[in-house]
C-alpha positions as a printed Julia matrix, in Angstrom:
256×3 Matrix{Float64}:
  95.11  52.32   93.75
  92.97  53.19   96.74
  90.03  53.46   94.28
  90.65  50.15   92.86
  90.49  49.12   96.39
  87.28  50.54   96.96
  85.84  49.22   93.7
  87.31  45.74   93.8
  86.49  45.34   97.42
  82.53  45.53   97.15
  80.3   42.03   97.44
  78.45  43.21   94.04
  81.57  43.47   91.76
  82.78  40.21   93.55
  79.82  38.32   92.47
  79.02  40.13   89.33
  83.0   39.31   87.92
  83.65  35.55   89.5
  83.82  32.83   87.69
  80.64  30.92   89.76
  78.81  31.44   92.76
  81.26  29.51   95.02
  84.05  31.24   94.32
  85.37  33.31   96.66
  82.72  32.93   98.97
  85.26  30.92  101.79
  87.95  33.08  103.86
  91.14  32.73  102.29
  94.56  34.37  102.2
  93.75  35.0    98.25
  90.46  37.08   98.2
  88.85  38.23   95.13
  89.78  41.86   95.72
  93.69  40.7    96.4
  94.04  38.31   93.39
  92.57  41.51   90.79
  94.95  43.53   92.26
  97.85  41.25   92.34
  97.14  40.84   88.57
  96.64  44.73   87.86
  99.8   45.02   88.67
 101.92  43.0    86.51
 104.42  41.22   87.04
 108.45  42.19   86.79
 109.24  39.11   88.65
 108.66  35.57   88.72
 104.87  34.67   90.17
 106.19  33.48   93.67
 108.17  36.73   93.98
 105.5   38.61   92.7
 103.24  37.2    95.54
 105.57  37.65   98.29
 106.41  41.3    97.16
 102.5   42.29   97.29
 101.9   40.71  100.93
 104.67  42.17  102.41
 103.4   45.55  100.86
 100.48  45.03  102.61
 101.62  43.53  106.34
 101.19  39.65  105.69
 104.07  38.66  105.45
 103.29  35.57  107.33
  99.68  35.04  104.87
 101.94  34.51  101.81
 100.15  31.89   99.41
 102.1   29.81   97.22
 102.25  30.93   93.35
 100.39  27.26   92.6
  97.34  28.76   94.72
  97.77  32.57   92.82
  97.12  30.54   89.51
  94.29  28.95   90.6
  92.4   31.65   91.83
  93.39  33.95   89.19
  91.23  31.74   86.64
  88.28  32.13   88.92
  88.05  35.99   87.45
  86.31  36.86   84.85
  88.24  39.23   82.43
  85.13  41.41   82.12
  86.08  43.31   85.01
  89.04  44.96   83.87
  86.93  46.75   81.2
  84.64  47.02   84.39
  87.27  49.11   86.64
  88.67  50.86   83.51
  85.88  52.62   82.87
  85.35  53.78   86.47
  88.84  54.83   86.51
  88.04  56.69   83.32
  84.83  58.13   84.64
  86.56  59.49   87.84
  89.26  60.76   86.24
  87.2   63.43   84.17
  84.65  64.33   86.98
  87.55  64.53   89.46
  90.08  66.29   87.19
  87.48  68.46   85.23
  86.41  70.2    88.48
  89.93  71.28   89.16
  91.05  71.7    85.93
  93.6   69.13   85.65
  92.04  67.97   82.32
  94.4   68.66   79.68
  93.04  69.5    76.25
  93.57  70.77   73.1
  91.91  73.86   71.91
  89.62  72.68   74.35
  88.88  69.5    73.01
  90.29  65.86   74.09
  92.71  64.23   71.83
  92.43  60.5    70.82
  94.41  58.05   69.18
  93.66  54.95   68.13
  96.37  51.9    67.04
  96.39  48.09   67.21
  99.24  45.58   67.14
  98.68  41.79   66.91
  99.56  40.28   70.1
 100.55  36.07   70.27
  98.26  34.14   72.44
  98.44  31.03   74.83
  97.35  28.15   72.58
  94.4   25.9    73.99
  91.3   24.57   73.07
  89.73  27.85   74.5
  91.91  30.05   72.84
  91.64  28.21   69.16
  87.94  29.2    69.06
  88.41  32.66   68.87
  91.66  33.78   67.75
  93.38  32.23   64.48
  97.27  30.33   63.45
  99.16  32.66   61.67
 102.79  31.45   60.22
 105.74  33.42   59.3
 108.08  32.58   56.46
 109.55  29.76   57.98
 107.52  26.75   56.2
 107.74  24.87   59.89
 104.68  23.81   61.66
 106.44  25.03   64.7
 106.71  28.29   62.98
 102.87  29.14   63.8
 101.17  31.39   66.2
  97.99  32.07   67.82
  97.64  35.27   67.65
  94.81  38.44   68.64
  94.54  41.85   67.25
  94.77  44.48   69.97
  93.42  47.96   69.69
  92.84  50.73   72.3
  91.35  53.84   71.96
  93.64  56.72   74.07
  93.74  60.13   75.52
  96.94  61.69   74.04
  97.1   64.28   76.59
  96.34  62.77   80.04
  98.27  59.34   79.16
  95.38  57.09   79.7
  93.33  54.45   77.7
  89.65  54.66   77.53
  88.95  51.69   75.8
  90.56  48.58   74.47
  89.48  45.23   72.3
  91.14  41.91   71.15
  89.53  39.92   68.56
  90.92  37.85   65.76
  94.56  38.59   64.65
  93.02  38.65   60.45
  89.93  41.23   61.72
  90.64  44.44   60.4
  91.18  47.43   62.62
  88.8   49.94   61.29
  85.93  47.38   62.05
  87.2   46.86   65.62
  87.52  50.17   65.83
  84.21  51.14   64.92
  82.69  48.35   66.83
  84.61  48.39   70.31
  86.16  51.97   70.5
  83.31  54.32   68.97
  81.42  54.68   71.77
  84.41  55.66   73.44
  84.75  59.15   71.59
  82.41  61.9    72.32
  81.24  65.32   69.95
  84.38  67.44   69.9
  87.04  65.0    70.4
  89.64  65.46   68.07
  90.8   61.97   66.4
  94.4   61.75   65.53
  94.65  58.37   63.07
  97.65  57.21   61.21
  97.05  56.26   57.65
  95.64  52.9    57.43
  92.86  54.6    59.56
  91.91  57.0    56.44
  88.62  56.09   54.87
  85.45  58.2    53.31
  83.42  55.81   55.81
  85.66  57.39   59.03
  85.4   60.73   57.38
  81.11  60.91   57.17
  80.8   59.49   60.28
  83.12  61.79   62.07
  81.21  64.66   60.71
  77.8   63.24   60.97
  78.4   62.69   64.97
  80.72  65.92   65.39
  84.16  64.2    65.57
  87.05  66.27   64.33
  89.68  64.19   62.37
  93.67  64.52   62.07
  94.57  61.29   59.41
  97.68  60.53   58.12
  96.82  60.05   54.55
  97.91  57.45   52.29
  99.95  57.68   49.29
  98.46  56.21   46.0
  94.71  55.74   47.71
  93.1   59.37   47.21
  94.07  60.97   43.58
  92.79  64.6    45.13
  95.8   63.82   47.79
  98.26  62.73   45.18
  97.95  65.72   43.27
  98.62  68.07   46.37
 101.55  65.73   47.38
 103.09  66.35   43.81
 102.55  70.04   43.72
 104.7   72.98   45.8
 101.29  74.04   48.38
 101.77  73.65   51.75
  98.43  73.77   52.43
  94.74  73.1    50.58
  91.06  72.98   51.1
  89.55  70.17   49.28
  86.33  67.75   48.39
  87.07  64.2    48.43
  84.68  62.27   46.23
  82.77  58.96   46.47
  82.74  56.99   43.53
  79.07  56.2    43.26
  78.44  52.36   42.7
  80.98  51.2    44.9
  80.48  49.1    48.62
  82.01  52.84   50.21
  79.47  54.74   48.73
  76.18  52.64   50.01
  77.91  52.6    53.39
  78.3   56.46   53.18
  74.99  57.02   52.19
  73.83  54.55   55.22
  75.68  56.68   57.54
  74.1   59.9    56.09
């Protein structure tokens, strides 16, 4: 938490991750550096209680602002610098912990997963412009949802995420996870997917960058895998094949 502190504290990550130039920029009880914290920390109560909990933590008990004024200067952050301190968090953690050798591994390599879960949404005009209504079976209107897909990219190991993205609740996860959480991964991390991961695309890029994979795989999707599933082995070494005019195959090739 100190490091957050630190971090959230400075005049350039004030200005770079406010909402405009004015804000913040008066003395108040609710500072830029206390409302990111306050909201970094969740909250297991109501907002007011939340508040009051937080500035008695840190001596004001007599500063407390009302939840109305929390609200309000909570929308004067920009969401950007969550990713912002996660990734100094993340950074820290494996310079710190490397040098001491806290960094747990695998056969000396990191181990990542990767999952996403659609998560419902607040419903404005904001929100309708980037994530979509999805309805359940119920034919109601009131039966619909805004809703996001989730995914984060995690070290299985330490307990940490690396990386996390939300987009549109119908975008599929392999994309997002291609586009948000790649960069995340490094040569020699060890990928551990579950089965709607599995794809010949995931498979040449992992071994074009030097990812190693651990994939659930499907039933009925790979033949080859079939085949092994039906017989008594335990174990096999195998080539899985592209099927040359199909949309996998260019994007293999591409990728080769």
């Amino acid at each position: 938490m100190e490091r957050l502190r630190e971090e959230v504290g400075s005049e350039q990550v004030s200005e770079k991750y406010r909402q405009k130039t004015k804000d913040f920029t008066r003395k108040r009880r609710l500072d830029f550096a206390k409302v990111v914290i306050l909201m970094l920390s969740g909250h297991k109560f109501s907002l007011q209680n939340a508040v009051n909990k937080f500035f008695s933590g840190i001596g004001q008990v007599f500063e407390m602002p009302t939840a109305s004024a929390y609200c309000q200067a909570r929308q004067k952050v920009k969401a950007e610098v969550f990713v912002h301190l996660n990734e100094v968090l993340v950074k820290d953690f494996y310079q710190l912990y490397e040098e001491e050798g806290e960094v747990l591994r695998w056969h000396g390599h990191r181990l990542l997963g990767a999952d996403g879960t659609r998560l419902n949404v607040p419903e404005n005009e904001e929100t309708k412009k980037v994530f979509s209504l999805h309805r359940n079976h119920k034919p109601a209107p009131e039966s619909a949802r805004l809703q996001g897909l989730g995914i984060v990219r995690y070290d299985l190991l330490n307990d940490f995420g690396l990386r996390g993205a939300l987009t549109k609740a119908h975008y599929g996860e392999n994309a997002l996870m291609f586009e948000a959480l790649w960069s995340a991964t490094q040569a020699g991390d060890v990928l551990v997917l579950d089965r709607g991961k599995a794809s010949y695309y995931l498979m040449s890029k992992a071994i074009q960058e030097k990812r190693e994979l651990i994939v659930r795989m499907p039933r009925g999707k790979y033949q080859i895998v079939t085949d092994f599933l039906a017989s008594d082995k335990t174990d096999a070494v195998v080539k899985l094949r592209v099927g040359p005019r199909t949309t996998t195959a260019r994007q293999v090739k591409v990728e080769n």
